[in-house]
C-alpha positions as CSV (number, residue, x, y, z in Angstrom):
1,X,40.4,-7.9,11.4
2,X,36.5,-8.7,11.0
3,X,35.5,-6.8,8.4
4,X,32.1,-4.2,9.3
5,X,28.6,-5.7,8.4
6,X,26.7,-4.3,6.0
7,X,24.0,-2.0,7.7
8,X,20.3,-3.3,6.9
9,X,19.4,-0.6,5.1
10,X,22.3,-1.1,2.7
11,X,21.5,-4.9,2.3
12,X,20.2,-5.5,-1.1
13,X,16.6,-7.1,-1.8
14,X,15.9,-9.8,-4.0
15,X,12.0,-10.7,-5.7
16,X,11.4,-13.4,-7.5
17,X,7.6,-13.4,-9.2
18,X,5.6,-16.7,-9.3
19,X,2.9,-15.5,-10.9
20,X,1.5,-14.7,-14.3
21,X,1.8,-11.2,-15.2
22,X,-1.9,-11.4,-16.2
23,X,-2.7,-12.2,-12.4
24,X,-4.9,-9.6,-10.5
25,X,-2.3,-10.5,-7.2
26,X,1.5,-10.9,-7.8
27,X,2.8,-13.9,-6.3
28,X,6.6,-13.4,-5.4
29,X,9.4,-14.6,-2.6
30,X,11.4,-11.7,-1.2
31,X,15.0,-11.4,0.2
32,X,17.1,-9.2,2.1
33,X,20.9,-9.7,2.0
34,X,20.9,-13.2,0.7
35,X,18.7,-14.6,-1.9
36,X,18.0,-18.3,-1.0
37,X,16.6,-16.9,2.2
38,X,13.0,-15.6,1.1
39,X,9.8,-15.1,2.3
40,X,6.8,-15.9,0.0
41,X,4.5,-13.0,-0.3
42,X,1.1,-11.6,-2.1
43,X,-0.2,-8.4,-3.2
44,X,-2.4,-6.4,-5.3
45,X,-0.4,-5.4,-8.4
46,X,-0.4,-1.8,-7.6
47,X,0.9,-2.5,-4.3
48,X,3.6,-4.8,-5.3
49,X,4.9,-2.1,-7.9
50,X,5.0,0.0,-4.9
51,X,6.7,-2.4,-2.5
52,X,9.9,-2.8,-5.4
53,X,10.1,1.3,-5.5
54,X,10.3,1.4,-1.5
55,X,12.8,-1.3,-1.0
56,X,14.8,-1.0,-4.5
57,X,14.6,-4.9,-5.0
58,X,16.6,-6.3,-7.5
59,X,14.6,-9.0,-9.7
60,X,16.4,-12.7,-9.6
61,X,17.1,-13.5,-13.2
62,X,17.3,-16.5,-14.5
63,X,20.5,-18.0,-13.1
64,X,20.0,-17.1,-10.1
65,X,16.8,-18.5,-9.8
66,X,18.1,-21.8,-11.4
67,X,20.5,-22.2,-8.4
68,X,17.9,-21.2,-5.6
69,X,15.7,-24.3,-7.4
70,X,18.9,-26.2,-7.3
71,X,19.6,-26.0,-3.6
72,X,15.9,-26.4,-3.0
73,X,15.7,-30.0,-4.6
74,X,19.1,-30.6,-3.1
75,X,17.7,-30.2,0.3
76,X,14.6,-31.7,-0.3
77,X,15.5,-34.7,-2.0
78,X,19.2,-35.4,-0.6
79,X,21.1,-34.9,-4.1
80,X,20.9,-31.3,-6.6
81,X,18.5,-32.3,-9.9
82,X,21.0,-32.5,-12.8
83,X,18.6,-31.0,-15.0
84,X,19.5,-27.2,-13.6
């Protein structure tokens, strides 16, 4: 028995910020459902405050950032960076 996907609306969503907090525009990547699949975005920092509200993102700590660099450098460079 497959179980039911997850409805869109349920999926959770992921940010990751890039940029200083000190930045006039917020930098960040954004997920739905699955982290290492992100799109890399820009807005005012007004708007961005607003865009996490709306879509009740999560923010990547740490770790999970660490392994989303991890599988970057893997698939860039053929073999994951032993310093992560």
């Amino acid at each position: 028995m497959n179980p039911s996907p997850t409805a869109f609306n349920d999926m959770p969503r992921y940010v990751r910020v890039r940029s200083s907090s000190f930045d006039p525009f917020v930098e960040f990547d954004f997920a739905i459902g699955d982290p290492e699949l992100y799109v890399e975005l820009v807005l005012p920092r007004l708007a961005f405050e607003q865009f996490c509200t709306h879509n009740r993102v999560q923010h990547m700590n740490a770790q999970m950032s660490a392994a989303i660099d991890a599988d970057m450098q893997k698939w860039r460079y053929g073999e994951a960076d032993p310093s992560y």
